[in-house]
mmCIF entry with sequence, helices, sheets and N, C-alpha, C, O atoms, coordinates in Angstrom:
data_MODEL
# 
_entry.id   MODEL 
# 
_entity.id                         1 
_entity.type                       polymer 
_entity.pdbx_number_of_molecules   1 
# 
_entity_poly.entity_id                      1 
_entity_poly.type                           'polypeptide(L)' 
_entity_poly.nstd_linkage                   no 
_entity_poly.nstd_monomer                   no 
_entity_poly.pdbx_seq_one_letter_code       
;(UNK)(UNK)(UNK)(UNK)(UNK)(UNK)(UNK)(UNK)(UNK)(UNK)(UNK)(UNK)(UNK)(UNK)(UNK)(UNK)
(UNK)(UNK)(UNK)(UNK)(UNK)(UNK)(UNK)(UNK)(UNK)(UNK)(UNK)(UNK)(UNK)(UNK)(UNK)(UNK)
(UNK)(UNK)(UNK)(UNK)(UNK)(UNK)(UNK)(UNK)(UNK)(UNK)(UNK)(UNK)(UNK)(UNK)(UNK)(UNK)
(UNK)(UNK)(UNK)(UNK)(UNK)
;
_entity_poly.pdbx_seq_one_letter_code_can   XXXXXXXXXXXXXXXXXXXXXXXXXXXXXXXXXXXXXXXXXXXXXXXXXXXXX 
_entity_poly.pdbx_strand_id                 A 
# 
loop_
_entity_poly_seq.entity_id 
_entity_poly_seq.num 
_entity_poly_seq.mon_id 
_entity_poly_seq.hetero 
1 1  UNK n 
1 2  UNK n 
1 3  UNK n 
1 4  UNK n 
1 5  UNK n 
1 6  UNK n 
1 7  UNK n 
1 8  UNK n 
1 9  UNK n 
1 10 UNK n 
1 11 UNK n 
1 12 UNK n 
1 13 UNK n 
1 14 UNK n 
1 15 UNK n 
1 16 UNK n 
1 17 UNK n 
1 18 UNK n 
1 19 UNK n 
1 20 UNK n 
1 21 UNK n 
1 22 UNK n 
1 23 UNK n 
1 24 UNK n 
1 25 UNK n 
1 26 UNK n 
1 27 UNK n 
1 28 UNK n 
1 29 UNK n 
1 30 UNK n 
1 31 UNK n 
1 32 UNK n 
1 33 UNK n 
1 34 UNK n 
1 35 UNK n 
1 36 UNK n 
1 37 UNK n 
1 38 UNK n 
1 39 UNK n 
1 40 UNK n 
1 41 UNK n 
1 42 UNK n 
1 43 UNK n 
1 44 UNK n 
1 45 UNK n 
1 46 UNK n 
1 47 UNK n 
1 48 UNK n 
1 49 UNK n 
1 50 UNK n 
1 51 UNK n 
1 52 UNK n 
1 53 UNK n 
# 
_struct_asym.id          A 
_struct_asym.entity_id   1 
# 
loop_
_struct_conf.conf_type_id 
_struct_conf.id 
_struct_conf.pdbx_PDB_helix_id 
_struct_conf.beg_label_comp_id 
_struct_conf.beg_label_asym_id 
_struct_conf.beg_label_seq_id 
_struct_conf.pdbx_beg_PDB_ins_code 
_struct_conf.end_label_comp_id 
_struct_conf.end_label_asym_id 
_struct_conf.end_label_seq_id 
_struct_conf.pdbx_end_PDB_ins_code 
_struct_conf.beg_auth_comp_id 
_struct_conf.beg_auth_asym_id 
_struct_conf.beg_auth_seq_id 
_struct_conf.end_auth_comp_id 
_struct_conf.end_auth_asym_id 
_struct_conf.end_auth_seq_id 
_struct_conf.pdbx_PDB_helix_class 
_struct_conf.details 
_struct_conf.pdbx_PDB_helix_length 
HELX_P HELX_P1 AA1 UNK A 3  ? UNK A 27 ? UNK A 3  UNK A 27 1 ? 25 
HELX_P HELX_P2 AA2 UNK A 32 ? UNK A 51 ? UNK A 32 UNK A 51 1 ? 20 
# 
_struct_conf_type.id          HELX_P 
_struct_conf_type.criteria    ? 
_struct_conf_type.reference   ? 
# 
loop_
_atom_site.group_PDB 
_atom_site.id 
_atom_site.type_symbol 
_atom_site.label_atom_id 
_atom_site.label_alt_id 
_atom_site.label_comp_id 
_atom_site.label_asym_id 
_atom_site.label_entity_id 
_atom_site.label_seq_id 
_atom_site.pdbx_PDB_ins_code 
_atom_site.Cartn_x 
_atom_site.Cartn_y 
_atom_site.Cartn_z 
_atom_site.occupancy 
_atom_site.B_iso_or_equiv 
_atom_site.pdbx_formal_charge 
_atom_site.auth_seq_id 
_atom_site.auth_comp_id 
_atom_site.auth_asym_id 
_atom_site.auth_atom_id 
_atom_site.pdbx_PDB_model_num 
ATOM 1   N N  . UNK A 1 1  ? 0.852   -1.175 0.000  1.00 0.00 ? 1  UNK A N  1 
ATOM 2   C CA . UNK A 1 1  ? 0.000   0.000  0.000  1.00 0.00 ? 1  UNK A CA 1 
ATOM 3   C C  . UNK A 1 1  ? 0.898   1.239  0.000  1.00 0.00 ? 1  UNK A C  1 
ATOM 4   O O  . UNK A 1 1  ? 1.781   1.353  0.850  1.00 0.00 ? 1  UNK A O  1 
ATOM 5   N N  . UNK A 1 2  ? 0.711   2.069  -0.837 1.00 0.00 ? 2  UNK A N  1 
ATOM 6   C CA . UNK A 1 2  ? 1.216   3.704  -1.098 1.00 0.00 ? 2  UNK A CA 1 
ATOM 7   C C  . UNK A 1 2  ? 0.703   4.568  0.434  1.00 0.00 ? 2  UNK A C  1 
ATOM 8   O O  . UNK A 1 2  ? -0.292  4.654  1.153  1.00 0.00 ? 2  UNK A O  1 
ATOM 9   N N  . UNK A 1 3  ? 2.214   5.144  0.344  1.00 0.00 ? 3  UNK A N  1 
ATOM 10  C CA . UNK A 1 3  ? 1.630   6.212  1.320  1.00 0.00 ? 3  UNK A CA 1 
ATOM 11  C C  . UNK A 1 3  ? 0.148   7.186  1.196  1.00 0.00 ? 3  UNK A C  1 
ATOM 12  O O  . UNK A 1 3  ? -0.326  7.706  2.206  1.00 0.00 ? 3  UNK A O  1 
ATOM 13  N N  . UNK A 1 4  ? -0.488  7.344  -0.160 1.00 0.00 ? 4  UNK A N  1 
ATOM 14  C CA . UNK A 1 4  ? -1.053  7.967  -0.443 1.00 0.00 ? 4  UNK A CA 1 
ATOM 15  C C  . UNK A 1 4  ? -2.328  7.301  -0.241 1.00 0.00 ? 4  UNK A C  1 
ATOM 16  O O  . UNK A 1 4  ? -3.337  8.003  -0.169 1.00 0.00 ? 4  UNK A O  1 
ATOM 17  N N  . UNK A 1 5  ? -2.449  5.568  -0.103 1.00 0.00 ? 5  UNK A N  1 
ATOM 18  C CA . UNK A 1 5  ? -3.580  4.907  0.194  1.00 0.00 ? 5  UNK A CA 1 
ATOM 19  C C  . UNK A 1 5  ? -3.882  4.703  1.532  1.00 0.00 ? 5  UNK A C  1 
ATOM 20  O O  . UNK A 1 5  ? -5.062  4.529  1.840  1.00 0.00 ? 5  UNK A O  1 
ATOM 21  N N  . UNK A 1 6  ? -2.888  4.693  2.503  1.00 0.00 ? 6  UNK A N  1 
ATOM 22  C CA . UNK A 1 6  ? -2.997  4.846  3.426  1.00 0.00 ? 6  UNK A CA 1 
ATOM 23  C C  . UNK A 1 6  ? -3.793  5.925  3.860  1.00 0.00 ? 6  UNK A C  1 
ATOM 24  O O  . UNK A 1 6  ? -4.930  5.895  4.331  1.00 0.00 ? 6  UNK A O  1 
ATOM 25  N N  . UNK A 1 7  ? -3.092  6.829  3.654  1.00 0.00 ? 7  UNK A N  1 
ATOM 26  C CA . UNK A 1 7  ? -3.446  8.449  3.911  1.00 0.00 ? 7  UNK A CA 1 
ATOM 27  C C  . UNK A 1 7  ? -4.665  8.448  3.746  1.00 0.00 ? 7  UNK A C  1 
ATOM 28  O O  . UNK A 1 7  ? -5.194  9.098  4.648  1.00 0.00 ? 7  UNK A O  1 
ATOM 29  N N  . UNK A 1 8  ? -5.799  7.805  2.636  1.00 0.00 ? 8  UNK A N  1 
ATOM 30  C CA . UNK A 1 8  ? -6.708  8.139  2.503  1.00 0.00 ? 8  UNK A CA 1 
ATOM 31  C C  . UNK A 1 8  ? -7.532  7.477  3.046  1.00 0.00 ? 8  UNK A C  1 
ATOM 32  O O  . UNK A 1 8  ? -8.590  8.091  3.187  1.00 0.00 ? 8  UNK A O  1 
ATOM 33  N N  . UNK A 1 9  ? -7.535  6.201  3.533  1.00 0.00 ? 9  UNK A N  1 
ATOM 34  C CA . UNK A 1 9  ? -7.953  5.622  4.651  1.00 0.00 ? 9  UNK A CA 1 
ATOM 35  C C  . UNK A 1 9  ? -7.967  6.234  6.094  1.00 0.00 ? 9  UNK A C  1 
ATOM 36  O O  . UNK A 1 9  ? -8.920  6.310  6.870  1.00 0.00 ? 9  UNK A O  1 
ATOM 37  N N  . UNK A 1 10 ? -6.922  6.570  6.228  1.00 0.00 ? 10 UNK A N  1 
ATOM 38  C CA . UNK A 1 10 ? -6.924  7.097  8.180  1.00 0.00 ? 10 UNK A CA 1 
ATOM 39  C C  . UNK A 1 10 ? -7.863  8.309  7.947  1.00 0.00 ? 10 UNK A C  1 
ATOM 40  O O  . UNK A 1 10 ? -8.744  8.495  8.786  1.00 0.00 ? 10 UNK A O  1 
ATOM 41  N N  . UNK A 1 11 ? -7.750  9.238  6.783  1.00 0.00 ? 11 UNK A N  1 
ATOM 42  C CA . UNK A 1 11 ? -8.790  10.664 6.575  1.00 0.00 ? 11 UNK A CA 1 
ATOM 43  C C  . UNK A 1 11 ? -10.118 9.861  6.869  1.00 0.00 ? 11 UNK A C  1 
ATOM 44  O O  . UNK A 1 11 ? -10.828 10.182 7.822  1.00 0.00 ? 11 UNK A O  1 
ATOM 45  N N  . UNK A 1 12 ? -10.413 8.897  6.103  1.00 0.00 ? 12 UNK A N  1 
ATOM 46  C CA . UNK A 1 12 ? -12.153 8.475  6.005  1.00 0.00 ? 12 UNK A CA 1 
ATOM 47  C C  . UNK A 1 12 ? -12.416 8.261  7.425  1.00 0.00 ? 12 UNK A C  1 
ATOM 48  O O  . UNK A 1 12 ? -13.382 8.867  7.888  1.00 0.00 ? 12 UNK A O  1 
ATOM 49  N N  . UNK A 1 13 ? -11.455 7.204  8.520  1.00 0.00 ? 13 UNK A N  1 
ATOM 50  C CA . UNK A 1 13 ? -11.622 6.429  9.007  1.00 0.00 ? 13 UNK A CA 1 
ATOM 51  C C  . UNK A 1 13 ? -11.766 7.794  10.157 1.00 0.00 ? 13 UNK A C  1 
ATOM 52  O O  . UNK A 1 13 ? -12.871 7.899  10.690 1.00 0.00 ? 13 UNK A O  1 
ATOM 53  N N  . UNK A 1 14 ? -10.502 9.007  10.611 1.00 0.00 ? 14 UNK A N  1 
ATOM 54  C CA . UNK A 1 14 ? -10.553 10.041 11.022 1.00 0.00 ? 14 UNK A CA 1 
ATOM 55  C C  . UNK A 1 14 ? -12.018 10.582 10.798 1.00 0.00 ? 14 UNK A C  1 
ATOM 56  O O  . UNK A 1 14 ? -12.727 10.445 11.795 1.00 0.00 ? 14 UNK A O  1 
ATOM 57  N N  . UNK A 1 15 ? -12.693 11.231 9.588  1.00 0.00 ? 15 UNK A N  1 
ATOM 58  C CA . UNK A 1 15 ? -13.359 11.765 9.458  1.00 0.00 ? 15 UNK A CA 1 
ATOM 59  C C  . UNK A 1 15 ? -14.591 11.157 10.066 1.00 0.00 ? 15 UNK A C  1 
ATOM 60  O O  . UNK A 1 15 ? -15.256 11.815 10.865 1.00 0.00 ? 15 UNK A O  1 
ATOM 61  N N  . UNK A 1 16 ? -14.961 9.817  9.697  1.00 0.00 ? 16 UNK A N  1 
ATOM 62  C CA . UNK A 1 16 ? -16.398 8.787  10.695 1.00 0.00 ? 16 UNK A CA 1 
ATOM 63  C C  . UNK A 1 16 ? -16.142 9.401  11.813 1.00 0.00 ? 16 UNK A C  1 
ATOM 64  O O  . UNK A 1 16 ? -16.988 10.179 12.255 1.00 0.00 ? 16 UNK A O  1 
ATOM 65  N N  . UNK A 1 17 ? -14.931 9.185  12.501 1.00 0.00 ? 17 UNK A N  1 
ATOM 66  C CA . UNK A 1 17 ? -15.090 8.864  14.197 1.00 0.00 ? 17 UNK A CA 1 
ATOM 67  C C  . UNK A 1 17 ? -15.146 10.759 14.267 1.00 0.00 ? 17 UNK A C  1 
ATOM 68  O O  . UNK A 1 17 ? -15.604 11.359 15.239 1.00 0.00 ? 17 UNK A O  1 
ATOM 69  N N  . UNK A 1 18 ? -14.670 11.334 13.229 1.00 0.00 ? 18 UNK A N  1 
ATOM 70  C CA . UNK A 1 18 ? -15.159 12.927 13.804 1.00 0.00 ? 18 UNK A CA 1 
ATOM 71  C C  . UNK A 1 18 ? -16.798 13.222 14.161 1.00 0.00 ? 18 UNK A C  1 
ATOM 72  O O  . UNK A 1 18 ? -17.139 13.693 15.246 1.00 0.00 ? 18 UNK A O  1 
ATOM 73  N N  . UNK A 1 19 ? -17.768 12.869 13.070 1.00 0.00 ? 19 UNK A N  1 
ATOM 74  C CA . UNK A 1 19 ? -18.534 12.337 12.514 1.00 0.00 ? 19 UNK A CA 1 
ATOM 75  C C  . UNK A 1 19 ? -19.825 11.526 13.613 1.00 0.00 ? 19 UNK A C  1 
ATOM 76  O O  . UNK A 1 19 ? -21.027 11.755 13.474 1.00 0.00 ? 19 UNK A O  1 
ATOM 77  N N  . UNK A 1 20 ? -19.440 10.885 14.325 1.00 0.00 ? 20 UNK A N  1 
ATOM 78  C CA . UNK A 1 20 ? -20.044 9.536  14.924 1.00 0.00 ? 20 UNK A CA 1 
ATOM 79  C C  . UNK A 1 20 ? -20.132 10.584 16.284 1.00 0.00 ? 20 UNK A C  1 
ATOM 80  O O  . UNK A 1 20 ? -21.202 10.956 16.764 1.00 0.00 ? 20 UNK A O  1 
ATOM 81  N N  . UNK A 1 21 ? -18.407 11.090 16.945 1.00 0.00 ? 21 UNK A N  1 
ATOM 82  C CA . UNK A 1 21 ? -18.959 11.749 17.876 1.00 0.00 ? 21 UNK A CA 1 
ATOM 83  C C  . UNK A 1 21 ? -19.892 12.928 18.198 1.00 0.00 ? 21 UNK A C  1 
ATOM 84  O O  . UNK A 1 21 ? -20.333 13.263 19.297 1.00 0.00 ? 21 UNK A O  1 
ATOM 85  N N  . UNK A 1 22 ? -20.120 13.560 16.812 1.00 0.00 ? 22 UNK A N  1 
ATOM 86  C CA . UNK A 1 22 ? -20.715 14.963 17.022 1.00 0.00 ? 22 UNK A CA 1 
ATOM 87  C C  . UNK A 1 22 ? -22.086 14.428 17.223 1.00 0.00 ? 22 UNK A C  1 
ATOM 88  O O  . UNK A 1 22 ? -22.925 15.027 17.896 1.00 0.00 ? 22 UNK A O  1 
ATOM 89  N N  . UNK A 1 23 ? -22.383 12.858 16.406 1.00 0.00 ? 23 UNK A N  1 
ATOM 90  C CA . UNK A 1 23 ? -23.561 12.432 16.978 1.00 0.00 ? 23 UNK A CA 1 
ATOM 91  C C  . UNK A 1 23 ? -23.655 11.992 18.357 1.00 0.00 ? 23 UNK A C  1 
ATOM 92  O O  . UNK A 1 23 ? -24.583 12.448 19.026 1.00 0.00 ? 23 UNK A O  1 
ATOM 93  N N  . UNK A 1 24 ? -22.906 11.244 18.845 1.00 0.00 ? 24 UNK A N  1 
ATOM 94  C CA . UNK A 1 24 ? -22.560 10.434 19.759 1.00 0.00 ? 24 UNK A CA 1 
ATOM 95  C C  . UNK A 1 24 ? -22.965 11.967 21.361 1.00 0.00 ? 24 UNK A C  1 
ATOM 96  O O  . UNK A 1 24 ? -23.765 12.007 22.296 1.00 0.00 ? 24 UNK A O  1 
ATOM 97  N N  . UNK A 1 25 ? -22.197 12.637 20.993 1.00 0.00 ? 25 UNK A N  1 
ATOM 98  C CA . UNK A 1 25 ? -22.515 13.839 21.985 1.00 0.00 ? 25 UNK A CA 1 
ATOM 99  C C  . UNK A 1 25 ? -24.206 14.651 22.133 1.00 0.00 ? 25 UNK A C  1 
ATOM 100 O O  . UNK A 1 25 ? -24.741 15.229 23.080 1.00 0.00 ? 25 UNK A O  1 
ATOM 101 N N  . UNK A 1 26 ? -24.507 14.459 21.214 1.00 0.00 ? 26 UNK A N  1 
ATOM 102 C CA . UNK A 1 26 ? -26.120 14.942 20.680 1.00 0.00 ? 26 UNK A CA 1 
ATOM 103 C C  . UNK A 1 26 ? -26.839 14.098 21.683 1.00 0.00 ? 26 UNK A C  1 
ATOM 104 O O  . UNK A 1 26 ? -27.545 14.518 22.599 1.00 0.00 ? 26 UNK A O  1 
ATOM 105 N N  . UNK A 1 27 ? -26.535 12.690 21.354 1.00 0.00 ? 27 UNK A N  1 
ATOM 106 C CA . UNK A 1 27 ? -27.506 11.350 22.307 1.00 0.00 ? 27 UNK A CA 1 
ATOM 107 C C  . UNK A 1 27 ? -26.889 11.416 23.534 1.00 0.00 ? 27 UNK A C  1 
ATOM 108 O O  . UNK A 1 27 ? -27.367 10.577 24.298 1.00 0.00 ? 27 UNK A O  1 
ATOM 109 N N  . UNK A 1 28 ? -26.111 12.008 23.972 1.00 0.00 ? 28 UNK A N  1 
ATOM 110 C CA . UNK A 1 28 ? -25.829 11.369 25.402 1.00 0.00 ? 28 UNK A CA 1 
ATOM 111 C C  . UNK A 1 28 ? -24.664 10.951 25.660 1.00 0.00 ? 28 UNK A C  1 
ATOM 112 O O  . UNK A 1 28 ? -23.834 11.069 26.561 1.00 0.00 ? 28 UNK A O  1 
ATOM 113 N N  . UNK A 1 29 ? -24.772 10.430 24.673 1.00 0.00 ? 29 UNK A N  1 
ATOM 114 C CA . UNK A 1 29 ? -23.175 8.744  24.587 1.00 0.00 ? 29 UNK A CA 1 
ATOM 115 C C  . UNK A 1 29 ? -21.725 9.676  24.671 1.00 0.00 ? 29 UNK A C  1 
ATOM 116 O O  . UNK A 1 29 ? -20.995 9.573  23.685 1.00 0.00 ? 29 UNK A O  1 
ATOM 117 N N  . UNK A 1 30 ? -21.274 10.555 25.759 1.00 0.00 ? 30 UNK A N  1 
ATOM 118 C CA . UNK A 1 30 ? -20.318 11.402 25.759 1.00 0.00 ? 30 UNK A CA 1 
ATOM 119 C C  . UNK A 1 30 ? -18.922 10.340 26.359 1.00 0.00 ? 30 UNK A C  1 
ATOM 120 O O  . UNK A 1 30 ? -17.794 10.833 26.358 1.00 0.00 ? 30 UNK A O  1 
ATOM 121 N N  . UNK A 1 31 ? -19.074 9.286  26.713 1.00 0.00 ? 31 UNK A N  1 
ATOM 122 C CA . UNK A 1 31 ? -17.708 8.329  26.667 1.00 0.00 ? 31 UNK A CA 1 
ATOM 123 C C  . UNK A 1 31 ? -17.541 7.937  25.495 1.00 0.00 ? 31 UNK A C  1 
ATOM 124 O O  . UNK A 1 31 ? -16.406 8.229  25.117 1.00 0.00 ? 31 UNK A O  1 
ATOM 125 N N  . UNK A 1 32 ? -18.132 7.411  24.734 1.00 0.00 ? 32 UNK A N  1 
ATOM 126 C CA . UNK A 1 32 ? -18.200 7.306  23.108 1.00 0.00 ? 32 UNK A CA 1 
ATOM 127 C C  . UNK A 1 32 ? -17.522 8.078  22.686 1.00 0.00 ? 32 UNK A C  1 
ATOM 128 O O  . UNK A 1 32 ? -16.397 7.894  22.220 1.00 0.00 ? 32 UNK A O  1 
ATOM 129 N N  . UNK A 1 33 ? -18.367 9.508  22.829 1.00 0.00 ? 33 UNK A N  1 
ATOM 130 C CA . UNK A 1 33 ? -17.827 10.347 21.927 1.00 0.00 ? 33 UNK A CA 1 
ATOM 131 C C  . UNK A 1 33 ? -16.170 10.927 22.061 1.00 0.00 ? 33 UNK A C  1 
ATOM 132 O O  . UNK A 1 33 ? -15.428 11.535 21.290 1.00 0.00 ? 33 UNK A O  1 
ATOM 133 N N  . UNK A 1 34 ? -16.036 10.413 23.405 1.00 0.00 ? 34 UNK A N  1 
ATOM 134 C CA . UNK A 1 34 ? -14.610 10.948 23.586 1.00 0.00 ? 34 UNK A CA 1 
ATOM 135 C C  . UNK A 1 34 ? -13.369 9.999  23.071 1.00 0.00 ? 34 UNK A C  1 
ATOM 136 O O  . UNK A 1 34 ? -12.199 10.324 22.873 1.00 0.00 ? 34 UNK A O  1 
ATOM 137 N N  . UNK A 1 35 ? -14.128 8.473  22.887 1.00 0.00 ? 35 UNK A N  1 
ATOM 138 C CA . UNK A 1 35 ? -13.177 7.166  22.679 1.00 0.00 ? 35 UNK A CA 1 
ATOM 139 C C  . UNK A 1 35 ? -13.118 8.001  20.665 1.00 0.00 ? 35 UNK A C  1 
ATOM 140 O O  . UNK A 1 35 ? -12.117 8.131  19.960 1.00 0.00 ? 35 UNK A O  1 
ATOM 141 N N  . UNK A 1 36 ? -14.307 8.313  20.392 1.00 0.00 ? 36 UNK A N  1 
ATOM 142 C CA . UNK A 1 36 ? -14.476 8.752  18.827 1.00 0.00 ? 36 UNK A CA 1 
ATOM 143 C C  . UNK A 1 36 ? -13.363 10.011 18.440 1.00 0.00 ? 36 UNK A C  1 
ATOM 144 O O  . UNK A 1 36 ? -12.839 10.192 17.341 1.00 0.00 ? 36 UNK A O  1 
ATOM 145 N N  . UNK A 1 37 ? -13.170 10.825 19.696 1.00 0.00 ? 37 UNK A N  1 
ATOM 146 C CA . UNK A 1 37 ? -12.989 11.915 19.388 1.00 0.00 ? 37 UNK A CA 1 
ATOM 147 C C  . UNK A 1 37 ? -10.956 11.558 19.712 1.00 0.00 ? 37 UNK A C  1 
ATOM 148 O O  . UNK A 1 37 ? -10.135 12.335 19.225 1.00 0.00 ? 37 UNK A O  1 
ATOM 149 N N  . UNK A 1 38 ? -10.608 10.618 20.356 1.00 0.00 ? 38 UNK A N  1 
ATOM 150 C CA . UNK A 1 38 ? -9.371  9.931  20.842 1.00 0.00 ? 38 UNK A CA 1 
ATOM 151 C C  . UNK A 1 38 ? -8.897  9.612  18.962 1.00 0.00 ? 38 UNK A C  1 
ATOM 152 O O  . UNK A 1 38 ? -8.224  10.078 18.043 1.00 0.00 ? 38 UNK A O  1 
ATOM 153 N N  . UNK A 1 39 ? -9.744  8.587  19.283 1.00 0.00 ? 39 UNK A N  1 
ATOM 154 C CA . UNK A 1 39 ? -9.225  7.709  17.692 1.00 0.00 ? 39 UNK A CA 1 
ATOM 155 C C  . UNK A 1 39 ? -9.061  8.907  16.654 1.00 0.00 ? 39 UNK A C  1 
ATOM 156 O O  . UNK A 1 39 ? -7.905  9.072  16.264 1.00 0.00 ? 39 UNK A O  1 
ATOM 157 N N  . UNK A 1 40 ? -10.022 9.768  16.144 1.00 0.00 ? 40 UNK A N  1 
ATOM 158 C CA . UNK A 1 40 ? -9.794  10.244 15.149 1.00 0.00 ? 40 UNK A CA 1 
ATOM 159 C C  . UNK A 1 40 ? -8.187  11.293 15.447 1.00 0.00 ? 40 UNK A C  1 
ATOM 160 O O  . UNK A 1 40 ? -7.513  11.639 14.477 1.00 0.00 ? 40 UNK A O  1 
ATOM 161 N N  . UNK A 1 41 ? -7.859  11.604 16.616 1.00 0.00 ? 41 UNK A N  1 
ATOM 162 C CA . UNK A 1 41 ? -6.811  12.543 17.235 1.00 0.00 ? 41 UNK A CA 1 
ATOM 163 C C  . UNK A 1 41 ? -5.607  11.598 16.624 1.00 0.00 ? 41 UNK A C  1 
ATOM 164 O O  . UNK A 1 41 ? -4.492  12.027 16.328 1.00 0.00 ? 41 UNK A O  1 
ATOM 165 N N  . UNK A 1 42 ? -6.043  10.220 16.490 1.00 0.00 ? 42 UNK A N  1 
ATOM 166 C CA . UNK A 1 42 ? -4.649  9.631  16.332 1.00 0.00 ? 42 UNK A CA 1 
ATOM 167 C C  . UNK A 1 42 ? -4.873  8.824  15.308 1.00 0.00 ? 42 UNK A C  1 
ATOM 168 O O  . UNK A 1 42 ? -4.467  7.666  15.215 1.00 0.00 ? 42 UNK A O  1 
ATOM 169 N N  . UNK A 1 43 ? -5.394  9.299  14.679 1.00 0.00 ? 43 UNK A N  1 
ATOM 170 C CA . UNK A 1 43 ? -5.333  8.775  12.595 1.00 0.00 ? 43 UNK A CA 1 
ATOM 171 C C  . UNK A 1 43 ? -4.742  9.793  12.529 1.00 0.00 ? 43 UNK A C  1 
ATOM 172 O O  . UNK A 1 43 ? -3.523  9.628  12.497 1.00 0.00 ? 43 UNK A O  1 
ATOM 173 N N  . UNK A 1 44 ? -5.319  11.569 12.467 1.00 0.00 ? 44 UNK A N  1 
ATOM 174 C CA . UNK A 1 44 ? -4.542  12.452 12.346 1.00 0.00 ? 44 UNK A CA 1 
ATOM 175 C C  . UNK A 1 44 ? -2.868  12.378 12.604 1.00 0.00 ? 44 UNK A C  1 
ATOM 176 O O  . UNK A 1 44 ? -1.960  12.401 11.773 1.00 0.00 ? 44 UNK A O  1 
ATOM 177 N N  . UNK A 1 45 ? -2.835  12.317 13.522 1.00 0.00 ? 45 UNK A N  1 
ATOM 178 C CA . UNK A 1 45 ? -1.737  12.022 13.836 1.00 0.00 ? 45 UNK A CA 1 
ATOM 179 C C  . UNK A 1 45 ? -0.276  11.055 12.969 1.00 0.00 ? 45 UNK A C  1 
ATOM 180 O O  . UNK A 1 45 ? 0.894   11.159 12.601 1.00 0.00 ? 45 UNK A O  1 
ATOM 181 N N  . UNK A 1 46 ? -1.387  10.184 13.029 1.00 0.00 ? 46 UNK A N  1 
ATOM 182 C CA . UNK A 1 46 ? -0.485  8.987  11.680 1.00 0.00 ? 46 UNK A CA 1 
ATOM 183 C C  . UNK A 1 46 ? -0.692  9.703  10.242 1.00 0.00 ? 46 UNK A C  1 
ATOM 184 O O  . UNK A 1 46 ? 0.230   9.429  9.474  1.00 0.00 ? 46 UNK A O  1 
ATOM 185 N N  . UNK A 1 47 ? -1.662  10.538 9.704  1.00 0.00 ? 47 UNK A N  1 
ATOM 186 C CA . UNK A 1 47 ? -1.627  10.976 8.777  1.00 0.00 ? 47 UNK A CA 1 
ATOM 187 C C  . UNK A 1 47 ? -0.395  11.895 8.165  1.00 0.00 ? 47 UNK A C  1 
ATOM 188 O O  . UNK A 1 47 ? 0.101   11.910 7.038  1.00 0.00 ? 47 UNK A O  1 
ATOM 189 N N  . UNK A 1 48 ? -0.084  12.695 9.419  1.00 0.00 ? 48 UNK A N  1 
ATOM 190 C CA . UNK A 1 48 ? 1.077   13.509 9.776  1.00 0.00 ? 48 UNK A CA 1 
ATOM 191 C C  . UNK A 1 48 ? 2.313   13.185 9.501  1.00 0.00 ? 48 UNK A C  1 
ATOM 192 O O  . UNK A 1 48 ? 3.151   13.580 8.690  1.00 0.00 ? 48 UNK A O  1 
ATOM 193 N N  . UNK A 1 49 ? 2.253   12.010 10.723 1.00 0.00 ? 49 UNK A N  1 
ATOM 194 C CA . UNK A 1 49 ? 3.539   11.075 10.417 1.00 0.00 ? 49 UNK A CA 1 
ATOM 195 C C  . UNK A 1 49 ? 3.856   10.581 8.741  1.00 0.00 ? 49 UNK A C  1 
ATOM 196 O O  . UNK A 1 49 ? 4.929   10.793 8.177  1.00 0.00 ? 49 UNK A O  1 
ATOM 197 N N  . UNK A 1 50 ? 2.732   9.922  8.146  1.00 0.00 ? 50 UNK A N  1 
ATOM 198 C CA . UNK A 1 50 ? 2.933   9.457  6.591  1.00 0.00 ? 50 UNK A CA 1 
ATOM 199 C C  . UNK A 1 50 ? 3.583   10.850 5.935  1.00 0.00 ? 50 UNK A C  1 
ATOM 200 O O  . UNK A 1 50 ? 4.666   10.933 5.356  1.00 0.00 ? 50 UNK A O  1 
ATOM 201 N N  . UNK A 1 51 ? 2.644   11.895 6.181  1.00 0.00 ? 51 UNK A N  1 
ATOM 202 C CA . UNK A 1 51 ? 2.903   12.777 5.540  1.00 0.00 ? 51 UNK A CA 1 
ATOM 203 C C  . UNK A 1 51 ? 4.246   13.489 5.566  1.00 0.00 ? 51 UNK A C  1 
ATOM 204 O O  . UNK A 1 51 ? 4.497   14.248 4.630  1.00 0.00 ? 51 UNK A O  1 
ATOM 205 N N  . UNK A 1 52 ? 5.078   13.334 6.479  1.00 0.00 ? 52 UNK A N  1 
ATOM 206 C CA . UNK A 1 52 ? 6.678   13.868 6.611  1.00 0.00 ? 52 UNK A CA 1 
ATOM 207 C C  . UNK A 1 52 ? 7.555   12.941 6.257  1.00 0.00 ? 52 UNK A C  1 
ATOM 208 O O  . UNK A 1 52 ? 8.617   12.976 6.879  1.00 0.00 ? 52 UNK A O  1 
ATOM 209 N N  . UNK A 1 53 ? 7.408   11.935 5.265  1.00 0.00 ? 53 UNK A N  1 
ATOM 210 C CA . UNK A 1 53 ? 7.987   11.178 5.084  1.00 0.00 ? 53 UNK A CA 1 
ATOM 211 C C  . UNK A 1 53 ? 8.185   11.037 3.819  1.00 0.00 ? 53 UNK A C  1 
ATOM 212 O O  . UNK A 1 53 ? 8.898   10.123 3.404  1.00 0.00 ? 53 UNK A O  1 
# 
């Protein structure tokens, strides 16, 4: 897999869990949303990393 396929995976996968929590916070589900709001902090993160490389 290309850095560039990667990359576009962790964005989608980032973007859901951005996504899931803004719902997730709406219903209630605010541990959710923070496990949602964790994960997507650290796709970013790896996105970063791919990206300086």
């Amino acid at each position: 897999m290309t850095h560039a396929a990667a990359i576009a995976q962790l964005e989608t996968h980032a973007s859901n869990c951005e996504n899931n929590a803004a719902i997730q916070e709406r219903e209630g589900q605010h541990e959710d949303a923070a496990n949602n709001r964790t994960n997507a902090a650290e796709y970013r993160q790896a996105i970063e990393t791919l990206q300086a490389e």
